[in-house]
C-alpha positions as CSV (number, residue, x, y, z in Angstrom):
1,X,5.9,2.0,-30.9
2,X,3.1,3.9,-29.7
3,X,-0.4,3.9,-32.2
4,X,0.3,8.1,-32.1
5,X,4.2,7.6,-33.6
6,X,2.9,5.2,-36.3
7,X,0.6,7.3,-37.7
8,X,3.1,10.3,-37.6
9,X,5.1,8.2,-39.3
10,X,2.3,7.0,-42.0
11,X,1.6,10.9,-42.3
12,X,5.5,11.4,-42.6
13,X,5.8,8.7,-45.7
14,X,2.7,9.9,-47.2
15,X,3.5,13.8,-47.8
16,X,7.0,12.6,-49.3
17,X,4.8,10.9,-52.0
18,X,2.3,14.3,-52.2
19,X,5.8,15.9,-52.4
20,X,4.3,18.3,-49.9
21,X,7.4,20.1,-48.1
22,X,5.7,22.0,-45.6
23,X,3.8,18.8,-44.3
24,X,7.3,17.0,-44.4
25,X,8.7,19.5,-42.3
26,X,6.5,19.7,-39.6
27,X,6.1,15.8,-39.2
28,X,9.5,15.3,-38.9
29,X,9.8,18.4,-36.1
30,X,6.9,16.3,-34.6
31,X,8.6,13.0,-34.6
32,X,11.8,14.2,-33.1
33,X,9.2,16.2,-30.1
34,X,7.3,13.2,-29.2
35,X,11.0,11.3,-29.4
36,X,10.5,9.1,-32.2
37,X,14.3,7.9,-32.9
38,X,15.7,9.5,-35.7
39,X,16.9,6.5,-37.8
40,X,12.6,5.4,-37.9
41,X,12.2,9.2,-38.7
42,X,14.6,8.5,-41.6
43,X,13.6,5.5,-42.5
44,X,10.2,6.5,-43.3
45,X,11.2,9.2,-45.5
46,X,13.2,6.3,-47.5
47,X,10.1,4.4,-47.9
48,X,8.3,7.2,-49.7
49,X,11.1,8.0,-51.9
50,X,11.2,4.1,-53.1
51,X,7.4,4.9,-53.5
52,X,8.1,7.6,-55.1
53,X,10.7,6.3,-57.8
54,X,8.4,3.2,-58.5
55,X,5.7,5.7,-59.4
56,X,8.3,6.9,-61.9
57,X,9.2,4.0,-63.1
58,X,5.8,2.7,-64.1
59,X,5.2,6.0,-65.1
60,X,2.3,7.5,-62.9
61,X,4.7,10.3,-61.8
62,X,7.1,12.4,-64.5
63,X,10.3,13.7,-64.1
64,X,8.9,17.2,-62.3
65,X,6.6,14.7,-59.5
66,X,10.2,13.1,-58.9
67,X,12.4,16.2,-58.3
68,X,9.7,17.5,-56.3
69,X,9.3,14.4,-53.5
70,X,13.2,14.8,-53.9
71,X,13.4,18.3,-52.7
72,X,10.6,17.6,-50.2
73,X,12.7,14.7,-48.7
74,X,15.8,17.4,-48.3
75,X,13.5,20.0,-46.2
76,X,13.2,16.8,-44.2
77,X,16.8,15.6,-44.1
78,X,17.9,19.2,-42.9
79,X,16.3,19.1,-40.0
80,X,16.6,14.9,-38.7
81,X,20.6,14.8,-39.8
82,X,21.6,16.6,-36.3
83,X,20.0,14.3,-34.5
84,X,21.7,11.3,-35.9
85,X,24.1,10.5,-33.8
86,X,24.9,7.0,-33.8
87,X,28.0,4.6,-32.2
88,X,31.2,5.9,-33.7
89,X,32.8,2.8,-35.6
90,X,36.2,2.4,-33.3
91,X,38.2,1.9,-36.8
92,X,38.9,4.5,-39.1
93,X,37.3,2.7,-42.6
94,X,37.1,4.5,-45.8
95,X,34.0,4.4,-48.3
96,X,33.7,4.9,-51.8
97,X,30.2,6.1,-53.0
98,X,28.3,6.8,-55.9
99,X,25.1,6.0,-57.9
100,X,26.2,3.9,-61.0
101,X,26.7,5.8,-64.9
102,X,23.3,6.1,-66.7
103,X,21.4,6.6,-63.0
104,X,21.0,10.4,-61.8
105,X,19.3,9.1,-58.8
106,X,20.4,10.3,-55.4
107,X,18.2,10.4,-52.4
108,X,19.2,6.8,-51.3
109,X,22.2,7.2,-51.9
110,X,22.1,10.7,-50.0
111,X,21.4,8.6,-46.9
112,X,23.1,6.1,-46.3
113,X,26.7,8.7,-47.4
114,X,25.4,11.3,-44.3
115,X,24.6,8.1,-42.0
116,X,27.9,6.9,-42.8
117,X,29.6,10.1,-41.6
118,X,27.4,10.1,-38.6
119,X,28.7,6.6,-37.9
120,X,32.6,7.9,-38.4
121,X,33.4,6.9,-41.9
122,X,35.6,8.9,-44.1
123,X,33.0,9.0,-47.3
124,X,34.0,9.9,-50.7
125,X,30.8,10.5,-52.4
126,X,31.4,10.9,-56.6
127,X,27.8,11.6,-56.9
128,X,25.7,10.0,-59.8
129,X,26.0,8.7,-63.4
130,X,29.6,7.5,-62.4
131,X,31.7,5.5,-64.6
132,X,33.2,2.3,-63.5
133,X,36.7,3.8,-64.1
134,X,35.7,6.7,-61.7
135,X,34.9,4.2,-59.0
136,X,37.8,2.3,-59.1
137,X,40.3,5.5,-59.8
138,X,38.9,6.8,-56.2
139,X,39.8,3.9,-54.5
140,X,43.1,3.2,-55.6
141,X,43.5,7.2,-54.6
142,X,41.7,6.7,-51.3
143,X,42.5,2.8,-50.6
144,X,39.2,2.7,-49.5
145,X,37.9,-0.1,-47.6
146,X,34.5,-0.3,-48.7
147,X,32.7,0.6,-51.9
148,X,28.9,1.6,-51.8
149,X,26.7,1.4,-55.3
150,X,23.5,2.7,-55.8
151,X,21.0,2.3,-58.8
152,X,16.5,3.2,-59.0
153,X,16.5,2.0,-62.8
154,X,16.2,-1.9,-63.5
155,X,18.2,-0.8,-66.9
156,X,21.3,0.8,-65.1
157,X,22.0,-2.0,-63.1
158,X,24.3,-4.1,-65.0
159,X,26.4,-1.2,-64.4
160,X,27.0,-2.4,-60.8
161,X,28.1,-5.9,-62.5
162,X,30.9,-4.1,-64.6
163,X,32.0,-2.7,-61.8
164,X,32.7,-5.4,-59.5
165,X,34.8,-7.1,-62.7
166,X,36.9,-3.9,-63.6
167,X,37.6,-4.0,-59.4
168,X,38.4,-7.7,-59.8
169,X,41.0,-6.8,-62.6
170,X,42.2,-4.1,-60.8
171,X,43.7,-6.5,-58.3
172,X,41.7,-4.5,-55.4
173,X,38.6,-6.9,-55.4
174,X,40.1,-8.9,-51.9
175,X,40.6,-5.6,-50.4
176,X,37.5,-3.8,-50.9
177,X,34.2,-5.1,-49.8
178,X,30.8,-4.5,-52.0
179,X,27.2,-3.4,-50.7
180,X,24.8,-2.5,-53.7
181,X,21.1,-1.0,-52.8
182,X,18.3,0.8,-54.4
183,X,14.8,-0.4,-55.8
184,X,15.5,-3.0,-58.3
185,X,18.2,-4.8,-56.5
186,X,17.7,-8.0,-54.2
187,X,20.0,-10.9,-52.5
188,X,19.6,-13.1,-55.3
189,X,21.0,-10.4,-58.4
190,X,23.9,-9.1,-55.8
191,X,25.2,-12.8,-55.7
192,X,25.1,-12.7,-59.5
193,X,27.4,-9.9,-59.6
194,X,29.5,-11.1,-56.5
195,X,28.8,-8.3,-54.7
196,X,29.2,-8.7,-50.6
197,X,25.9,-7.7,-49.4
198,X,22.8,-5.6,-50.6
199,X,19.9,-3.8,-49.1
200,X,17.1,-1.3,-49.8
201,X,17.1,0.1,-46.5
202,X,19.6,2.5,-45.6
203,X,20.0,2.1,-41.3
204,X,21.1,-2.0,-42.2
205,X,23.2,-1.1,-45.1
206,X,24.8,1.4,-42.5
207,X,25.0,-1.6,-39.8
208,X,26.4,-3.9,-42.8
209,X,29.7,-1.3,-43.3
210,X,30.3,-0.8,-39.6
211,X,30.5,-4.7,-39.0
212,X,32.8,-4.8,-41.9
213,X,35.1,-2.1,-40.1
214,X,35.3,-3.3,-36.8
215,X,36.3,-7.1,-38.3
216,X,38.8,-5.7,-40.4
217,X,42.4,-7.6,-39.8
């Protein structure tokens, strides 16, 4: 990547954290002008938004700081979800999605649901604070083939735990496979909850669910 695109991008990561819309905007119209691919356009947003949440978190940034980078990172996402146009999975799959109950975080989850489309998924999206009997009454409705959790708050999730063990009881554990993300989540606390996979960024989550499509029997 050229020195020019990196610092467009730096510049592009930045004004999500200054929540500065108007800066956001014309970076991202830059990016896609100098043809900077999409997904690293994307990407970089991400990385300010998980900047921005652990601001919250350790509270230097309130509530209003955090719906502001939020609606920043949508003037953004309006004008880079054209372009993303990615290899069409060449199996129909199913995907449940949702940000776990307690959470009313979205942004991450707001990603990797319109990359999913882009890649040919049929997304069911149930939005935030869901309850683990939401989750798994969409995908006995849906038979969905995948189920996509997202938590920003260390004490929300245990939700993603409960989850997994009302799926297991459900009798639909074997046929649904797991992928957990956001901020406080790593390899080791997915395997505790016997989740599939996990990730914090949203283009190898994506790449995760279309493997598990195209090797389903």
């Amino acid at each position: 990547m050229l020195e020019t695109d990196q610092t467009l991008l730096v510049e592009l990561k930045d004004s999500i954290v200054a929540f500065d819309a108007a800066r956001v905007r014309e970076a991202v119209r830059k990016g896609v002008d100098t043809g900077i691919v999409p997904p690293s356009i994307l990407s970089e947003m991400a990385k300010g938004m998980e900047l921005v949440g652990k601001k919250f978190e350790d509270g230097e940034y309130f509530l209003s700081e955090l719906i502001m980078a939020a609606e920043a990172m949508k003037e953004g996402m309006a004008i880079i979800e054209p372009y993303l146009k990615s290899e069409k999975v060449t199996k129909s799959a199913r995907a449940v999605i949702g940000t776990v109950k307690g959470d009313l975080h979205d942004i991450g989850k707001n990603i990797v649901a319109s990359l999913l489309r882009s890649s040919g998924f049929e997304v069911f999206d149930l939005g935030t604070d869901v309850s683990s009997a939401k989750f798994i009454r969409k995908i006995r409705e849906t038979e969905a083939d995948i189920l996509a959790m997202s938590a920003l708050l260390t004490t929300t999730i245990v939700e993603m735990g409960k989850v997994i063990k009302d799926l297991k009881n459900a009798k639909r554990r074997h046929l649904v496979k797991t992928i957990v993300g956001g901020a406080p989540i790593d390899e080791k606390f997915a395997k505790q909850i016997g989740a599939d996979a996990s990730t914090n960024d949203a283009i190898k989550g994506v790449q995760i669910c279309k493997l598990w499509a195209e090797n389903r029997k």
